[in-house]
C-alpha positions as CSV (number, residue, x, y, z in Angstrom):
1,X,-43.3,45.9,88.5
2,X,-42.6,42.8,90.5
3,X,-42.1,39.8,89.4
4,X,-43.5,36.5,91.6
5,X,-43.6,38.8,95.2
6,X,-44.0,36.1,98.1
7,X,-43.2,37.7,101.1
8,X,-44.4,41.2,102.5
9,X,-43.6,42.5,105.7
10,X,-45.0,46.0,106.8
11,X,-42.3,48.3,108.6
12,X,-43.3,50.6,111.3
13,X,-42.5,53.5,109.3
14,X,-45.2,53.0,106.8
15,X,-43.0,51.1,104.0
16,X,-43.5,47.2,103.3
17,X,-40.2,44.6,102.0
18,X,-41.4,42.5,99.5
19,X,-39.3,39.3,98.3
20,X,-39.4,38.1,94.6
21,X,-38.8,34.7,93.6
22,X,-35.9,35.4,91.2
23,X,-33.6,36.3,94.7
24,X,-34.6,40.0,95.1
25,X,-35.8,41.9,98.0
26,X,-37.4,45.6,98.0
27,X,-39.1,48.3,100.1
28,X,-41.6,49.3,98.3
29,X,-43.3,52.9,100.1
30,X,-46.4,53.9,101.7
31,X,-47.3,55.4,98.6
32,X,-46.8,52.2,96.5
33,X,-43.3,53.4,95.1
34,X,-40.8,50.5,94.6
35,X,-37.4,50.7,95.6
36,X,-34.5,48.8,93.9
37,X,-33.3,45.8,94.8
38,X,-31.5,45.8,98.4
39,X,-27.7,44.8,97.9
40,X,-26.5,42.0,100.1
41,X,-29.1,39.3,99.2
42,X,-27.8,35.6,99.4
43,X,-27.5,33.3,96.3
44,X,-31.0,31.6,95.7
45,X,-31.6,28.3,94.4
46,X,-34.3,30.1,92.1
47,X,-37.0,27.7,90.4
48,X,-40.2,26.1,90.4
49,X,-41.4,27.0,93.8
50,X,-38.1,28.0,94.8
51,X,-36.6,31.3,95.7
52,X,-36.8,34.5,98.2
53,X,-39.1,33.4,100.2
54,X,-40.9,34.7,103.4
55,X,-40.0,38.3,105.4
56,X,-40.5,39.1,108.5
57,X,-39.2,41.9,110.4
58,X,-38.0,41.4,113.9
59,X,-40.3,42.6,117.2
60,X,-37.7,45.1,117.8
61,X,-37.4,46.1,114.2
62,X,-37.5,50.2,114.7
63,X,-34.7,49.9,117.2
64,X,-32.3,47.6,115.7
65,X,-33.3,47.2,111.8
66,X,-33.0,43.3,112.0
67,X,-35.1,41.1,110.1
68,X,-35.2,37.1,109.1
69,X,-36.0,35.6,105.6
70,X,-35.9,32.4,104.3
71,X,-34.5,31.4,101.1
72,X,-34.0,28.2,98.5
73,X,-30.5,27.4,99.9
74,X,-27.9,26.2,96.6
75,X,-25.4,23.4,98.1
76,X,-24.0,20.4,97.4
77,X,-26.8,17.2,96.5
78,X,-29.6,20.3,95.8
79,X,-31.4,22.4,97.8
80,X,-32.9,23.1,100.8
81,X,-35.0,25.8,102.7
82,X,-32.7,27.9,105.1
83,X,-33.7,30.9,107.4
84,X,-31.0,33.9,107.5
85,X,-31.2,37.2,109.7
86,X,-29.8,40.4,108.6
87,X,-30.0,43.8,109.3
88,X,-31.3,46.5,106.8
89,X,-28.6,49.5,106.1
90,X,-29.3,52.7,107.4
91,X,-29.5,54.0,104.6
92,X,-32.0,51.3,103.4
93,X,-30.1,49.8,100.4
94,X,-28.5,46.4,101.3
95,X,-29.1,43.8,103.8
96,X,-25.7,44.0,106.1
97,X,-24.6,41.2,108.4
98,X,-26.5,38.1,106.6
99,X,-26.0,35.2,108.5
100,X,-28.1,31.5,107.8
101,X,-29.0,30.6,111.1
102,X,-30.9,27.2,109.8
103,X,-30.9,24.8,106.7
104,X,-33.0,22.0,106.3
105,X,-31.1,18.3,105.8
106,X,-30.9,16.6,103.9
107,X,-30.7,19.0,101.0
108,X,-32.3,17.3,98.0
109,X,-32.2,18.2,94.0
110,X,-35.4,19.3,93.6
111,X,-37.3,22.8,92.5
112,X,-41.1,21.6,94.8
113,X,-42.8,22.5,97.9
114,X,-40.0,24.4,100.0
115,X,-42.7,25.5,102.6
116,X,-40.9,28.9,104.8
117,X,-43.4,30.8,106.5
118,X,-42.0,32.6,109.6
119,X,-43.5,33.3,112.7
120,X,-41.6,35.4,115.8
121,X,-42.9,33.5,119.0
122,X,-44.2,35.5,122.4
123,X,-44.8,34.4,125.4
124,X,-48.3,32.8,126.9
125,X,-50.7,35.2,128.7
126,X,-51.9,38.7,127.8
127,X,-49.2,40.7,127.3
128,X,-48.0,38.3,124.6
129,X,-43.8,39.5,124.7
130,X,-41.9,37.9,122.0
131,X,-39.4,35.3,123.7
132,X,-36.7,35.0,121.5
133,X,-37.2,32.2,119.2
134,X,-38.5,32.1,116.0
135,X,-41.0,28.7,114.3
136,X,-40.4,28.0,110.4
137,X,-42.3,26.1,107.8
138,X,-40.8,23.4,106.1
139,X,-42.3,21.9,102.9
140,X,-41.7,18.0,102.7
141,X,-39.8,18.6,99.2
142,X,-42.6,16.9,97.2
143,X,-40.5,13.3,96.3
144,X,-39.6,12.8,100.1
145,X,-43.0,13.0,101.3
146,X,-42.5,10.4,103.2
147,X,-39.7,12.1,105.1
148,X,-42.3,14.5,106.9
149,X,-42.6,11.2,109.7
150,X,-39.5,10.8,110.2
151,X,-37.4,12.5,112.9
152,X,-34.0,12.4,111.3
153,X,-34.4,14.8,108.6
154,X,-36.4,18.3,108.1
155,X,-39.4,17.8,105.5
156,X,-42.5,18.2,106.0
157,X,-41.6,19.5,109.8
158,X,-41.7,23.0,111.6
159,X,-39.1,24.2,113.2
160,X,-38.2,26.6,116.1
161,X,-35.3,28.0,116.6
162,X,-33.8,30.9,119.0
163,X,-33.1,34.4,117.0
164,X,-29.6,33.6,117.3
165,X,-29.3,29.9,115.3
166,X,-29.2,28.0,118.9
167,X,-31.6,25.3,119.6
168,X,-34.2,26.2,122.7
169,X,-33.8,23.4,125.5
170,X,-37.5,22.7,125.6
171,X,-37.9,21.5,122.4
172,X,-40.1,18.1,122.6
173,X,-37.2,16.3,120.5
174,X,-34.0,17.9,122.0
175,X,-32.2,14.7,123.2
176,X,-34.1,11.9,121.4
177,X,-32.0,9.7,119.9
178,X,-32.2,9.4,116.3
179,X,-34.3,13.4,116.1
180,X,-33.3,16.5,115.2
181,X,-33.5,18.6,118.4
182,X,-35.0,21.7,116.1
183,X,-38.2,20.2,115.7
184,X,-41.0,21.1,117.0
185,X,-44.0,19.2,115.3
186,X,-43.6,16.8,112.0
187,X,-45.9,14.9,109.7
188,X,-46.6,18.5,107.6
């Protein structure tokens, strides 16, 4: 009953979100029963290898029902891959206080290789504490391949971000001229 699932993210209560392609997200239960679409879903630029993408639910998730997607971003000149958090109703139905908190640049007209896979970060040692910031995948957009080794643009790069948007200080390109200071490796 789905159509092109992508990203599935296992809840501590037993039930899994699921993303479609087409722009539609879903709990889908323990038992394998699938929920109707959640409400409050950005626009996606849905197409080719564009769409919902990833899920992830936050460390804290049981406390404070946040979570972070990425999508294929509509604007002007194309597309892009962007990264929103929200936080899941209550009542499970709709995805409440959606806010982007990263979109790749240039944004380019194309429906290729969008990359997003999201990873919450922790701490080095043992204990392993998430630390606030979050990495993301970024596809190189298939015709600007050669953008992935260049600094001044977002293909073909991951990315890491704090949960909040904000760009974490110890970043290896924060205050290199001519870089984007949310990169973290490129060349992808």
């Amino acid at each position: 009953g789905l159509q092109n699932p992508w990203g599935l993210a296992p809840l501590p209560d037993g039930r899994f979100l699921v993303t479609e392609r087409p722009g539609r997200m879903r709990l889908v239960a323990a038992d394998g029963k699938l929920g109707e679409p959640l409400g409050g879903v950005p626009a996606v630029a849905a197409g080719g290898q564009g769409g919902l993408l990833d899920v992830v639910p936050d460390a804290d998730f049981a406390a404070n029902r946040t979570l972070y997607f990425c999508f294929s971003e509509p604007g002007s000149g194309g597309n892009s891959t962007a990264l929103a958090r929200a936080r899941l109703s209550a009542d499970s139905t709709r995805l409440d206080d959606v806010k982007v908190l990263f979109s790749q640049k240039p944004k380019v007209a194309s429906s290729a290789h969008f990359g997003c896979r999201i990873v919450e970060s922790r701490a080095p040692g043992p204990n392993g504490m998430p630390d606030g910031k979050l990495f993301l995948t970024l596809g190189e957009r298939y015709q600007r391949k050669d953008d992935a080794q260049k600094l001044d643009n977002h293909h073909g790069k991951i990315v890491r971000i704090g949960k909040d948007g904000s760009v974490p200080a110890d970043n290896p390109f924060v205050g290199r001229a001519g870089a984007l200071p949310e990169i973290w490796s490129y060349g992808h």
